[in-house]
C-alpha positions as CSV (number, residue, x, y, z in Angstrom):
1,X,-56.3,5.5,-3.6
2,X,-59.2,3.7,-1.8
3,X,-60.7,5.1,1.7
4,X,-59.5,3.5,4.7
5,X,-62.0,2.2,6.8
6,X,-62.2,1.5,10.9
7,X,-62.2,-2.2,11.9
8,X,-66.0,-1.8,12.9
9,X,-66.9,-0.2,9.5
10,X,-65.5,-3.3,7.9
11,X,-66.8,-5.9,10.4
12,X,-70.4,-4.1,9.8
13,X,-69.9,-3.9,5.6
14,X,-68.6,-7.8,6.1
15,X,-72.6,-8.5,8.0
16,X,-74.7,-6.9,5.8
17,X,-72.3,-8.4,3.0
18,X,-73.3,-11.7,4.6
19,X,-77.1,-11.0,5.5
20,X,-77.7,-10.1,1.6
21,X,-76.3,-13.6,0.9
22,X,-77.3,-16.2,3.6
23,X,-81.0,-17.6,3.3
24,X,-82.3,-16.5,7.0
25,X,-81.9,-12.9,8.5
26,X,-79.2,-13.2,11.4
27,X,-78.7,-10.3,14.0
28,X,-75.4,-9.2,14.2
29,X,-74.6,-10.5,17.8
30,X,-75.0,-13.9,16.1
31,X,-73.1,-13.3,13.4
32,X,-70.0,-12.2,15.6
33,X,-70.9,-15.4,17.5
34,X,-70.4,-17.4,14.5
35,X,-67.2,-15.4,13.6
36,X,-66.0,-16.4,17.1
37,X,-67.0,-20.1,16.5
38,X,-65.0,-20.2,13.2
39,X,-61.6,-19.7,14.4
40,X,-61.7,-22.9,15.8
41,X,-62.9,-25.1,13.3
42,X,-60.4,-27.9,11.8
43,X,-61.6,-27.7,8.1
44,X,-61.4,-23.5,7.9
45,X,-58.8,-23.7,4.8
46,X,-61.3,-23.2,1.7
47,X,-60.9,-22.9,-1.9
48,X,-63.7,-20.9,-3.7
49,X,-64.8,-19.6,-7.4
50,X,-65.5,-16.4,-8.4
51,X,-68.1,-16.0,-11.3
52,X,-69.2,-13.3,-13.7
53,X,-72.4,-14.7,-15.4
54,X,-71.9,-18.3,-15.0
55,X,-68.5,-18.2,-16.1
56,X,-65.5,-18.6,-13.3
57,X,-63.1,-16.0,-13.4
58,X,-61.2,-16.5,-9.8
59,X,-60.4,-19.1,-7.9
60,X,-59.6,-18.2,-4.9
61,X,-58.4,-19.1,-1.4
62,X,-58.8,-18.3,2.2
63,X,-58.9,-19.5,6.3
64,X,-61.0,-16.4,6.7
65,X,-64.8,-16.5,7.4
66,X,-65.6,-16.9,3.5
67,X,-67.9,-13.8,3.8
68,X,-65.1,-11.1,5.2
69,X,-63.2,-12.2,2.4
70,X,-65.9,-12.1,-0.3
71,X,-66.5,-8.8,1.0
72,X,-63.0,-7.8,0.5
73,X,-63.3,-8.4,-2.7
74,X,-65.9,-6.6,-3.6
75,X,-64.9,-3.2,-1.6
76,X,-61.7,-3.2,-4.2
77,X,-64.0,-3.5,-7.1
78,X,-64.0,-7.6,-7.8
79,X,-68.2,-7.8,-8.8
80,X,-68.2,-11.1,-9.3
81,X,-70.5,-13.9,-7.5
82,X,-68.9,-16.6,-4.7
83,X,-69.1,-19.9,-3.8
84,X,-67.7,-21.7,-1.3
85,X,-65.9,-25.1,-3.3
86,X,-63.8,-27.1,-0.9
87,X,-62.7,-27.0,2.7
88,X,-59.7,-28.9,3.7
89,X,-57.9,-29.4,7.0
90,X,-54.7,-28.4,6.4
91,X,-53.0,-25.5,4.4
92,X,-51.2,-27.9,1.7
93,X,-54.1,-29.4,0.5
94,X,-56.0,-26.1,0.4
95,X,-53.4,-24.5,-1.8
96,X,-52.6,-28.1,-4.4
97,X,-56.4,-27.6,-5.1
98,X,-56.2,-23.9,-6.1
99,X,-53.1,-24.8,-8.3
100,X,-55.0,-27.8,-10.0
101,X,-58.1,-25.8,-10.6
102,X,-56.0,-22.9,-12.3
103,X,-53.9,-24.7,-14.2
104,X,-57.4,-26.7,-15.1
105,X,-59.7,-23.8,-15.4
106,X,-57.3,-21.0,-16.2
107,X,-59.6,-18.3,-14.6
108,X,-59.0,-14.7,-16.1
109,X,-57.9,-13.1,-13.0
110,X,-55.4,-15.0,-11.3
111,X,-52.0,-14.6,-11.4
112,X,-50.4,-18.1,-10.2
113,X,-50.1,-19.8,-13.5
114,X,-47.1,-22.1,-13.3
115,X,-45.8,-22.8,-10.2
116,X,-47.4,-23.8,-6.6
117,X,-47.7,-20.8,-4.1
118,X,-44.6,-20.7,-2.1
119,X,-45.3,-22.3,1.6
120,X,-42.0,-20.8,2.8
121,X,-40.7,-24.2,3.8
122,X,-37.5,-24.6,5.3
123,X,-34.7,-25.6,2.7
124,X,-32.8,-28.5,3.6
125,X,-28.7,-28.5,3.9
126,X,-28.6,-30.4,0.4
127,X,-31.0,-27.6,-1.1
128,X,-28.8,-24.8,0.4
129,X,-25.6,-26.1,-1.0
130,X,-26.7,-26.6,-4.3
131,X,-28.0,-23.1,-4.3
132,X,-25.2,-21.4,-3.5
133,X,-22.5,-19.9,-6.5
134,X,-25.5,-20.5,-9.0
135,X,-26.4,-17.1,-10.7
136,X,-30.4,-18.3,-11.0
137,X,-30.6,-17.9,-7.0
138,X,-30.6,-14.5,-4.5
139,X,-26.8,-15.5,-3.5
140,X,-27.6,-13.6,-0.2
141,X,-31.2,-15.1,0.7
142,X,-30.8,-18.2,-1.5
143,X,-34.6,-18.1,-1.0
144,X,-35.8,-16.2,-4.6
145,X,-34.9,-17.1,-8.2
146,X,-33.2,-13.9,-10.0
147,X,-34.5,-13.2,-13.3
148,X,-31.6,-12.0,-16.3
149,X,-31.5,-8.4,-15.9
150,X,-32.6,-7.9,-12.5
151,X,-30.8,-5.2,-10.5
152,X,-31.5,-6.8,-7.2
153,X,-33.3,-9.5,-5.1
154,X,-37.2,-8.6,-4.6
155,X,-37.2,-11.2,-1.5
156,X,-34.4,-9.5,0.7
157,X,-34.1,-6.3,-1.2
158,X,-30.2,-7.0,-1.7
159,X,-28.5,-5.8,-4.5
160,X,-26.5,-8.2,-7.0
């Protein structure tokens, strides 16, 4: 079990986390000033690598400040070194990227292997209707594929 930390704990592990790795010192009044500044930026959806050696291990994704993240990582035992790849505008083309570069890549630590992340989108009336009495789909959520052998839905927690 890992030890819980305050909000400020983290926000001042995430600074010196950033001051190791940025080329000038910053006080930490500026860096909450940038932290303020990022929110509203248009291209904050970024896809990064994670590296042991020179090798890439992770890719990864985030809309957080790249640092908090990074530092995330690290506090649950992820060593590896970051960089910043792409920044995109929008959410789709953020998470297309990640999928290409995995399936490209195949870094040793990710999970999403063969399908795109799930963007929750709303299924259309055609979707729905072809979903429903088909034993591959939740019948109650018609959201989740069921696996043979499954007791229940993992999506809506219902069971079959």
């Amino acid at each position: 079990m890992t030890k819980r930390t305050s909000w400020a704990d983290f926000q001042k592990g995430v600074y010196k986390y950033y001051a190791a790795h940025v080329d000038k010192p910053v006080s930490f009044e500026e860096y909450l000033e940038c932290l303020k500044n990022y929110h509203s930026r248009k291209d904050k959806y970024i896809v990064y690598f994670g590296y042991k050696g020179d090798k890439v291990v992770y890719v990864g994704t985030t809309i957080q400040p790249p640092h908090s993240r990074w530092y995330y990582h690290s506090i649950h035992g992820k060593d590896f070194r970051f960089e910043e790849k792409f920044r995109y505008d929008n959410e789709r083309d953020m998470l297309n990227k990640e999928f290409e570069l995995i399936k490209q890549l195949h870094p040793k630590y990710n999970k999403i292997t063969n399908r795109i992340q799930n963007l929750n989108v709303e299924l259309t009336a055609e979707e729905l209707e072809a979903r429903k009495g088909n034993p591959e789909w939740c019948q109650c959520c018609l959201k989740r594929r069921v696996n043979k052998g499954y007791k229940y839905c993992y999506f809506c927690s219902t069971h079959l």
